[in-house]
C-alpha positions in Angstrom: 136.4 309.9 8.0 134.7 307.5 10.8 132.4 309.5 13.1 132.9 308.6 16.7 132.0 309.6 19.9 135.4 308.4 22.7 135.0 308.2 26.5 138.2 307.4 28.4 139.4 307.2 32.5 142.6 305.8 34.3 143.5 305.6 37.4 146.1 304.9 39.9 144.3 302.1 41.9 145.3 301.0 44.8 148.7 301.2 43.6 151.3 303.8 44.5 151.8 304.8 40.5 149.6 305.0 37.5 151.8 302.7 35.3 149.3 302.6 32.8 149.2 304.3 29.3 146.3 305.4 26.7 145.4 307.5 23.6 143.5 308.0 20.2 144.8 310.4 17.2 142.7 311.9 14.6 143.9 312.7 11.4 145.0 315.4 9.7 142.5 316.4 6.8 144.6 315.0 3.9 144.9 311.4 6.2 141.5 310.5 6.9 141.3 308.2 4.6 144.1 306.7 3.9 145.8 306.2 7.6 142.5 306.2 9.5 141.8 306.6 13.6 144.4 305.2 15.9 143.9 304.2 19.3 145.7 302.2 22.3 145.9 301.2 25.6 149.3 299.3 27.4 149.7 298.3 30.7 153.7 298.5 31.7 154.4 294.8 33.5 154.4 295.3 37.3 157.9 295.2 38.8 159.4 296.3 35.7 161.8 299.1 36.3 160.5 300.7 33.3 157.0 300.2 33.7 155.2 304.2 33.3 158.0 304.5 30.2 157.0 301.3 28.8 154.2 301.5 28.5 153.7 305.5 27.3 156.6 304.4 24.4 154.3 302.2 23.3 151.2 304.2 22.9 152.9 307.5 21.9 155.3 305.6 19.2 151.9 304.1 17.5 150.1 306.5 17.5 152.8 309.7 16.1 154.7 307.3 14.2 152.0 305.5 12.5 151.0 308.6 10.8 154.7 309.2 9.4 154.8 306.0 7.4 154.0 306.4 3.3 150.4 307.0 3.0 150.0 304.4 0.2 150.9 301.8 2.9 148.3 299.5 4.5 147.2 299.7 8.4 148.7 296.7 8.4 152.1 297.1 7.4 152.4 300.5 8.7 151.2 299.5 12.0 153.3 296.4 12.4 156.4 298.6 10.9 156.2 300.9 14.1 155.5 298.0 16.4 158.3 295.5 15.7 160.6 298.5 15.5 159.5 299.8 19.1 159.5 296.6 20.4 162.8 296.1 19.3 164.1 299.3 21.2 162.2 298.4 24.2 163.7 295.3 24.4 167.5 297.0 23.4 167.3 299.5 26.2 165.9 296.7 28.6 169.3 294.3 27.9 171.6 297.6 28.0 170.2 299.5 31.3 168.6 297.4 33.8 171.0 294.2 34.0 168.6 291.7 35.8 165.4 291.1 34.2 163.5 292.6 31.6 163.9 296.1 31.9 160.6 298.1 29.7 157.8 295.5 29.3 154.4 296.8 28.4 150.9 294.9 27.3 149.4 296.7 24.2 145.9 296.6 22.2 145.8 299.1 19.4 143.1 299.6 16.8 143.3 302.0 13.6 139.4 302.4 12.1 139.5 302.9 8.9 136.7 303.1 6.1 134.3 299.9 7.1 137.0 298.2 9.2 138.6 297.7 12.3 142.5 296.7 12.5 143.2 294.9 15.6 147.3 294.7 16.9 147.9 293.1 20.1 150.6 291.6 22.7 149.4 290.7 26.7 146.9 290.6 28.4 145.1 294.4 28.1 142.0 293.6 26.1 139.8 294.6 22.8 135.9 294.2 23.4 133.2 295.0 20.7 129.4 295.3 22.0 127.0 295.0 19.6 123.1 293.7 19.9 123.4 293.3 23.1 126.4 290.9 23.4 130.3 291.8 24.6 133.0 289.4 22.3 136.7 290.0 23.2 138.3 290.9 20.2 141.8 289.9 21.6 143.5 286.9 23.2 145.3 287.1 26.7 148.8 286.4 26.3 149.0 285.4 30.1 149.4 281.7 32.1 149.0 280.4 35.6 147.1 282.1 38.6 150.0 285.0 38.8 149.0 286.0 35.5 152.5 285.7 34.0 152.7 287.5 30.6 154.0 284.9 27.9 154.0 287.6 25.3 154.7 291.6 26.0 156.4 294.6 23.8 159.8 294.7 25.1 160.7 290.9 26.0 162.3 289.3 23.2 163.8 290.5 20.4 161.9 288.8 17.3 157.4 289.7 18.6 154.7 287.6 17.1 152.2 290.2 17.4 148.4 289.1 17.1 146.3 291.0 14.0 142.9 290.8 12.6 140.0 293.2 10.9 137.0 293.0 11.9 133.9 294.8 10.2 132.5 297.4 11.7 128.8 298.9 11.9 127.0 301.9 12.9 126.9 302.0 16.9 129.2 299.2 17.7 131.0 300.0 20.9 134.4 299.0 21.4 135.8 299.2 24.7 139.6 298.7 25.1 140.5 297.9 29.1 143.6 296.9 30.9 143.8 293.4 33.2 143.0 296.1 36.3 140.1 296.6 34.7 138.4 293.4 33.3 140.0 291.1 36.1 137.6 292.8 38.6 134.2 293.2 36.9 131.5 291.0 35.0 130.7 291.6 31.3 127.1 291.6 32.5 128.1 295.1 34.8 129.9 296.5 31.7 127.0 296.2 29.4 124.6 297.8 31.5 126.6 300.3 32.5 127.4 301.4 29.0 123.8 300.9 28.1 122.7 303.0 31.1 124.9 305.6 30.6 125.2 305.6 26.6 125.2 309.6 26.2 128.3 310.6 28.5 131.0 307.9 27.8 133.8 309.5 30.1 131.1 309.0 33.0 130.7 305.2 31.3 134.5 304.5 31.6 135.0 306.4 35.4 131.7 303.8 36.8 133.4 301.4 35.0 137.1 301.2 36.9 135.4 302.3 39.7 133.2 299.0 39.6 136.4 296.8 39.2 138.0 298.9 42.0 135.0 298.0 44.3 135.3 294.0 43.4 138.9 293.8 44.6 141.4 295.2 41.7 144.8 295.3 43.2 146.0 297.0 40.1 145.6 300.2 38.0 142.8 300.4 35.9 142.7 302.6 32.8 139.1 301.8 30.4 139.1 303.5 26.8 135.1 303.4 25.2 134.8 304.1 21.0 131.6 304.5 19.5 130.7 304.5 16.3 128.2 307.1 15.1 129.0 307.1 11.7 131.0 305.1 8.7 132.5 307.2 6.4 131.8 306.7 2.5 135.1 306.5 1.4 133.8 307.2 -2.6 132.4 310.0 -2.0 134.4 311.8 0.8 137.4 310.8 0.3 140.4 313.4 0.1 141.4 312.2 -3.4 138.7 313.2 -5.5 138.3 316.9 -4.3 139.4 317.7 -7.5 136.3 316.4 -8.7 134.7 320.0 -8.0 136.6 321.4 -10.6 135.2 322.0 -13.8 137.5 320.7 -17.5 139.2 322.9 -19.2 138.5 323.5 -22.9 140.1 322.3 -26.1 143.4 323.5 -25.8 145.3 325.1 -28.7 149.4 326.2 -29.2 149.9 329.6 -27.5 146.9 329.3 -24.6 148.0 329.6 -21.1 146.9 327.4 -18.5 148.0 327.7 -14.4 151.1 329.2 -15.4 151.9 327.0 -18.7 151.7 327.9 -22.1 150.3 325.1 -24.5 153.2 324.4 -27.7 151.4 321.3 -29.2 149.7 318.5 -28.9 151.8 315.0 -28.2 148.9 312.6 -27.8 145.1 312.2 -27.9 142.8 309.3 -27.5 139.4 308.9 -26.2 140.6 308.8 -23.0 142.4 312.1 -22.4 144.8 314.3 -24.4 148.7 314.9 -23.5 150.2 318.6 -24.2 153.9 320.0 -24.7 153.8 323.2 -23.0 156.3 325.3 -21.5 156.5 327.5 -18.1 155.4 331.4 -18.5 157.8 332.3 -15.6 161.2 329.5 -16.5 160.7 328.4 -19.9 160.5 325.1 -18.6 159.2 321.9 -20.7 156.3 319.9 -18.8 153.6 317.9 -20.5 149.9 318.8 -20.0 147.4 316.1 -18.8 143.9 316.4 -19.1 140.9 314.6 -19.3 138.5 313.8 -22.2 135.2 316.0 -22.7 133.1 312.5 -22.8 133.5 311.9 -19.3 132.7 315.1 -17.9 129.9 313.5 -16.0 131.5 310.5 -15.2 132.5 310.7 -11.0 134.4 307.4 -11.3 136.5 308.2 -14.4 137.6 311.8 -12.5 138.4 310.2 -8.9 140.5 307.9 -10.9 142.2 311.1 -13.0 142.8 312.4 -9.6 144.3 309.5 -8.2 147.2 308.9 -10.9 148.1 312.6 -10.3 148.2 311.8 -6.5 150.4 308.4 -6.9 152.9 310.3 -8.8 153.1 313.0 -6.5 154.0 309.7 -3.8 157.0 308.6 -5.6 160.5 309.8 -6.0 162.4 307.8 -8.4 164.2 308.2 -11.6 163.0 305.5 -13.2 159.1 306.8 -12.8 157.3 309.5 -14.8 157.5 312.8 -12.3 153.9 314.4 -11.4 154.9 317.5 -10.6 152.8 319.1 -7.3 149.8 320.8 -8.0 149.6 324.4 -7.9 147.6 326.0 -5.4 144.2 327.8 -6.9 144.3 325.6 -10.0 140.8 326.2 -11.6 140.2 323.2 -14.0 141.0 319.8 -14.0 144.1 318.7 -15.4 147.9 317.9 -14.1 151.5 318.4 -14.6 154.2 315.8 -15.7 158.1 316.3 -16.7 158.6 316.1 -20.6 160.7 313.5 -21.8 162.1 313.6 -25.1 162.3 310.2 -26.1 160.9 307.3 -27.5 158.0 304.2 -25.9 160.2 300.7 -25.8 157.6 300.0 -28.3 158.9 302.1 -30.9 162.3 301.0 -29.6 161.7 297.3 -30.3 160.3 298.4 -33.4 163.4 300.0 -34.4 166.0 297.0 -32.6 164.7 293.5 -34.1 167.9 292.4 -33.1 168.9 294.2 -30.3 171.8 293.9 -28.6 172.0 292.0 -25.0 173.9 294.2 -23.0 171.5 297.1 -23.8 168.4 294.7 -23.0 170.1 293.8 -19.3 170.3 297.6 -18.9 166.9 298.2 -19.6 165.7 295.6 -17.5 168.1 296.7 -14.3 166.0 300.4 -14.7 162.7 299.1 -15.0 163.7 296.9 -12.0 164.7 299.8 -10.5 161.2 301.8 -11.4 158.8 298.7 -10.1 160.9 298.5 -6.8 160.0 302.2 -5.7 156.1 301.6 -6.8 156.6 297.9 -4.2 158.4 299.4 -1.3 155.0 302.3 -1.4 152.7 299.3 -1.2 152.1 299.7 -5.0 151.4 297.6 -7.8 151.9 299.1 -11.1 149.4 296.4 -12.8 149.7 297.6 -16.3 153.6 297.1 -17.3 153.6 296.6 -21.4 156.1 298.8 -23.8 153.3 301.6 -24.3 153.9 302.2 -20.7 157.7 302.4 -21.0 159.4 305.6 -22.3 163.1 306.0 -23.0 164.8 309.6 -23.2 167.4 310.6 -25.2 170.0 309.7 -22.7 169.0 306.5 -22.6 167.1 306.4 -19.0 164.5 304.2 -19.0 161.1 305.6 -17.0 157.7 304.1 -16.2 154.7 305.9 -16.9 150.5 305.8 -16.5 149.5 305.0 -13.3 146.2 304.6 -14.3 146.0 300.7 -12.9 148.3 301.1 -10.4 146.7 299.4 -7.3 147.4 301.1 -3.5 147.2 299.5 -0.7 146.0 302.0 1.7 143.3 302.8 -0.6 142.1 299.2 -2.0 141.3 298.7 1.6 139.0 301.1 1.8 137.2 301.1 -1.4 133.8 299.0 -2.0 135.3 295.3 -2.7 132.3 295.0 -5.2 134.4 297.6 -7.2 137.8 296.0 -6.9 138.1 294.7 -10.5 140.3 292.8 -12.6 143.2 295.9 -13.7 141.8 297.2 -17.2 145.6 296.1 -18.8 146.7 294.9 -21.7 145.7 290.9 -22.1 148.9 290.2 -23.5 150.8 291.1 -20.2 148.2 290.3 -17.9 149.4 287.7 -15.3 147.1 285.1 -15.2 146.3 285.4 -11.3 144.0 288.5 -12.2 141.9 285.8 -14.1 142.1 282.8 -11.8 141.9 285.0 -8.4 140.9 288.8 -9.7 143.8 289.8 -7.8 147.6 290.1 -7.7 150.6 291.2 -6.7 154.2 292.0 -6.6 154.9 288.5 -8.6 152.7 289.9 -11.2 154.3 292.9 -12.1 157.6 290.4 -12.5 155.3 288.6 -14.7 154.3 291.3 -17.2 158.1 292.6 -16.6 159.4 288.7 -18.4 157.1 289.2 -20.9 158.2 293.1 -22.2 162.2 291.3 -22.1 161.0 288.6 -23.8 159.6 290.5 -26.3 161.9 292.7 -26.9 164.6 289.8 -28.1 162.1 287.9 -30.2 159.3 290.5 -31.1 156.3 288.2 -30.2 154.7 286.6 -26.8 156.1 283.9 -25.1 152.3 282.0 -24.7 151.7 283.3 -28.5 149.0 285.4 -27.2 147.8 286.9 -24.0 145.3 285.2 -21.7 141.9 286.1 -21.9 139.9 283.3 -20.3 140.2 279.9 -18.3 140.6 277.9 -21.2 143.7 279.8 -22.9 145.4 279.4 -19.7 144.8 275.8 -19.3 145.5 275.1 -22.9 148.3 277.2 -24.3 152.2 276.3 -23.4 155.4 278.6 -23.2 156.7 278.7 -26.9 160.9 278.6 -26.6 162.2 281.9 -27.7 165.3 279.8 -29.2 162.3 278.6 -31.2 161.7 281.7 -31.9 165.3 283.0 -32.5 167.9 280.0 -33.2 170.8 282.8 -32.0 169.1 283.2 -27.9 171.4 281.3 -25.9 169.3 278.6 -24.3 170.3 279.7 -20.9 168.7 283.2 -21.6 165.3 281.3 -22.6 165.8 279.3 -19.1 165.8 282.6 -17.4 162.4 283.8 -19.4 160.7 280.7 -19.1 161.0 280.9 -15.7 160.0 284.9 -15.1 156.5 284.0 -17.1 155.7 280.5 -15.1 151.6 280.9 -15.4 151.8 279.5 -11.4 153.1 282.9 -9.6 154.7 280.1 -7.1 157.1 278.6 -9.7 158.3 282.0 -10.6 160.9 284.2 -9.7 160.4 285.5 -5.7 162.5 288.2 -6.0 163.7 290.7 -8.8 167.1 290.3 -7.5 167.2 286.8 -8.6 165.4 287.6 -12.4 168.4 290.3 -13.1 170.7 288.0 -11.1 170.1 284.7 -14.0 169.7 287.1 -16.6 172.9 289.0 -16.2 175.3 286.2 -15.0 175.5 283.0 -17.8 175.3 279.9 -15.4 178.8 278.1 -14.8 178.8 275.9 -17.1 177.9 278.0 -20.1 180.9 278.2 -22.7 181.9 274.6 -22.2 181.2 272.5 -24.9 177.9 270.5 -23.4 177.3 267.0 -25.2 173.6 266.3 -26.3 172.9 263.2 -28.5 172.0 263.3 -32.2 169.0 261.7 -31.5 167.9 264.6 -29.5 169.4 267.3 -31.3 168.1 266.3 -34.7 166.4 263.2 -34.7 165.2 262.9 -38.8 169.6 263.2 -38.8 169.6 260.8 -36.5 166.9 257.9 -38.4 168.3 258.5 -42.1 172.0 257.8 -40.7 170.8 254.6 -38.8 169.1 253.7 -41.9 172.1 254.2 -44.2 174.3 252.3 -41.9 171.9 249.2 -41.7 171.3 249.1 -45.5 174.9 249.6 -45.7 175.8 246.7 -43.5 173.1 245.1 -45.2 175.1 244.9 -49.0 178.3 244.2 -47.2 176.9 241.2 -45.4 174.9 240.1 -48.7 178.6 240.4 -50.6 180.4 238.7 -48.3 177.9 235.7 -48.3 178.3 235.7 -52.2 182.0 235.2 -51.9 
């Protein structure tokens, strides 16, 4: 986690209340790196009947809520979750209990430091400052006009918030200093740099000269000044929480009867260079579970073990039936390894394998549940990134599951992590979107891109580009083969649908799952009714050899008649 050293003071003023609200929140252990530091500071609007529970609703919400949101979500979305939904109860209990005027109105500048980065939120006029060489740049913009200061954007007065975000990068000793209009109204940027640079080892004394400073050039308000320093950056690689598994050591060859953490081994169900997969069965319940563990040749390899780690810890995020279940890991586990349900079943590629012809009803069915699976990866901030039939298992009750989560890109960690190491997803080509070549990155649409690809295959066993795309030039050159090309019998409404799931621009795709099952499920209006397409388009050697016959024909008849 970020090392830093904080330094905060607040005071009443002049004024006969301290309306005025502040606070950081460290992380529990588990956290640290994948919610961050949060801090804030709000300034509850003067004359506002609410002002003191304004502005402490602000700054309490942020920072205990922030922390309850998914931990695979980014600062961003978390943070702007809790805001927009606090500023949305502010601004409810304003138009239901105080009848004239805006009833809890509050400023707010929040920051969550995370890994290398600082995420700026912010509404009013309270203000975000970083110091660094010598030099004080606000961070944030005052949401303020006119000589009264009139707030044109505050938490609590209107029901739909713009509310301002950036990152900014963050080094070893920046200072940021976080003050309300009480504060930097009242006092020179020149005073507040020497008196943090004068008094850099006791920060709390910093922020009290500080106020008191503004105090003595005339603020007629309170005045509440929160100081951060950075002593340290925390290396995400090799401190994070996720690879404290790292420590422990592989466990050996397994064979049928051994015992390991409480599960005896039946058989082997897979093995490649990679890892092996194990049928095994509880000592204690005689439950089934499958055995994961990782491959001997990569004993020494720390990547390859933070990223074993991490699919057992993605699992362990998600709750859906339609996703392979990582069971929880035992306390006092002493090798490497993790727990999955069993499911007795089949890959869709052995399924497609064994339905050349399968029937469409079954196929819409299959595609609602692996809808159903990619939604709960999305709404964690997910991206599954590696969606072909291998990855696809159906049991014997026909429920379709999602599985490997080896590729699967979080957002609360990608954010963190080195971007030098953010690569292309290590996939399958053939169901690789093409935005992982043209921008090494993707998203939600891509997922829905490999997703058209598996249906597609599965009603006319091959690939709707013939192949997957493995450089610039196959994406430029090859062109979406027709599966009624492909199968005469695919209604050509169906192919309209596919066509349109695997657009190679993610733009002129599907936006929304919804609307892919929607098209696929529904025929369009005007299927069944008999549509009228001329010859010449539907067959035009038909089309040239009848025209032909019918001129040479009127030909001889015109030749006869002549004769006569």
């Amino acid at each position: 986690m970020t090392q830093i050293t904080i330094g905060a003071f607040s005071d009443k003023g002049v004024k006969q209340d301290n309306e005025d609200s502040y606070g950081v929140l460290l992380p529990e252990k588990a956290q640290a790196f994948t919610k961050g530091i949060a801090v804030a500071i709000a300034d509850g609007m003067s004359g506002c009947p609410a002002a003191k529970e304004a502005s402490e609703t602000c700054v309490k919400c942020l920072l205990q809520d922030y922390f309850s949101t998914p931990d695979s979500w980014s600062v961003k979305k978390s943070a702007s979750k809790i805001l927009l939904a606090t500023n949305s109860w502010m601004f409810g209990q304003g138009q239901n209990i105080y009848e004239t005027g805006p009833g809890m109105v509050s400023t707010l500048s929040a920051m969550v430091l995370k890994s290398a980065s600082a995420h700026i939120f912010h509404v009013g006029d309270s203000r975000i400052s970083l110091f660094r060489d010598g030099n004080i740049q606000n961070l944030t913009m005052d949401h303020r006009y006119g000589r009264s200061h009139y707030l044109t954007r505050a938490m609590g007065t209107e029901k739909n918030l713009q509310i301002d975000y950036r990152v900014v990068d963050i080094l070893r000793e920046d200072v940021f200093i976080l003050t309300t209009d009480g504060v930097h109204d009242f006092i020179t940027t020149s005073d507040i740099k020497a008196l943090i640079t004068q008094n850099k080892d006791d920060l709390d004394r910093t922020t009290r000269l500080i106020c008191e400073k503004a105090l003595a050039g005339g603020s007629d308000d309170n005045l509440t000044c929160q100081i951060i320093r950075i002593e340290d950056i925390s290396d995400f690689q090799e401190k994070q929480h996720l690879t404290a598994g790292n420590r422990l050591p592989f466990p050996p060859p397994l064979d049928s009867g051994m015992v390991l953490g409480g599960y005896r081994v039946l058989r082997e169900l897979h093995a490649n260079a990679r890892s092996q997969v194990y049928l095994a069965e509880g000592t204690e319940r005689g439950d089934l579970v499958a055995l994961k563990t990782p491959s001997q040749n990569f004993d020494d390899d720390g990547r390859y073990m933070e990223l074993f780690l991490r699919e057992e810890w993605i699992g362990c995020q998600i709750k859906s039936p339609h996703i392979l279940h990582i069971i929880p890991p035992r306390e006092g586990r002493k090798f490497l390894y993790y727990v999955t349900e069993y499911i007795d079943g089949q890959t869709l590629r052995e399924w497609i394998t064994d339905h050349p012809a399968p029937d469409m009803a079954i196929v819409r069915d299959i595609l609602r549940q692996l809808i159903r699976g990619l939604r709960s990866l999305h709404r964690l901030d997910m991206v599954h990134r590696d969606l072909k039939p291998e990855n696809i298992m159906i049991d014997k009750a026909g429920t379709v599951k999602i599985i490997d989560f080896g590729s699967v890109k979080v957002a609360s960690i990608a954010e963190a992590e080195d971007l030098n190491r953010q690569q292309i997803p290590a996939g399958a080509v053939d169901y690789t979107a093409p935005e992982y070549l043209l921008y090494a990155d993707g998203g939600r649409l891509s997922d829905l891109y490999a997703l058209g690809v598996v249906i597609y295959e599965m009603l006319t066993q091959s690939l709707p580009y013939g192949t997957g795309f493995s450089n610039m030039r196959q994406i430029r050159q090859l062109e979406y083969i027709p599966a009624t090309q492909v199968k005469p019998d695919i209604p050509p409404w169906v192919d309209t649908v596919l066509k349109k799931a695997v657009q190679k621009d993610p733009r002129e795709r599907y936006q929304s799952f919804s609307e892919f099952e929607r098209d696929f499920t529904v025929p369009p209006a005007q299927e069944g009714k008999q549509n009228f397409s001329p010859l010449l388009e539907k067959n035009p050697l038909l089309f040239w050899r009848t025209l032909s016959f019918l001129l040479a024909l009127l030909l001889v008849i015109s030749l006869l008649w002549e004769n006569n």
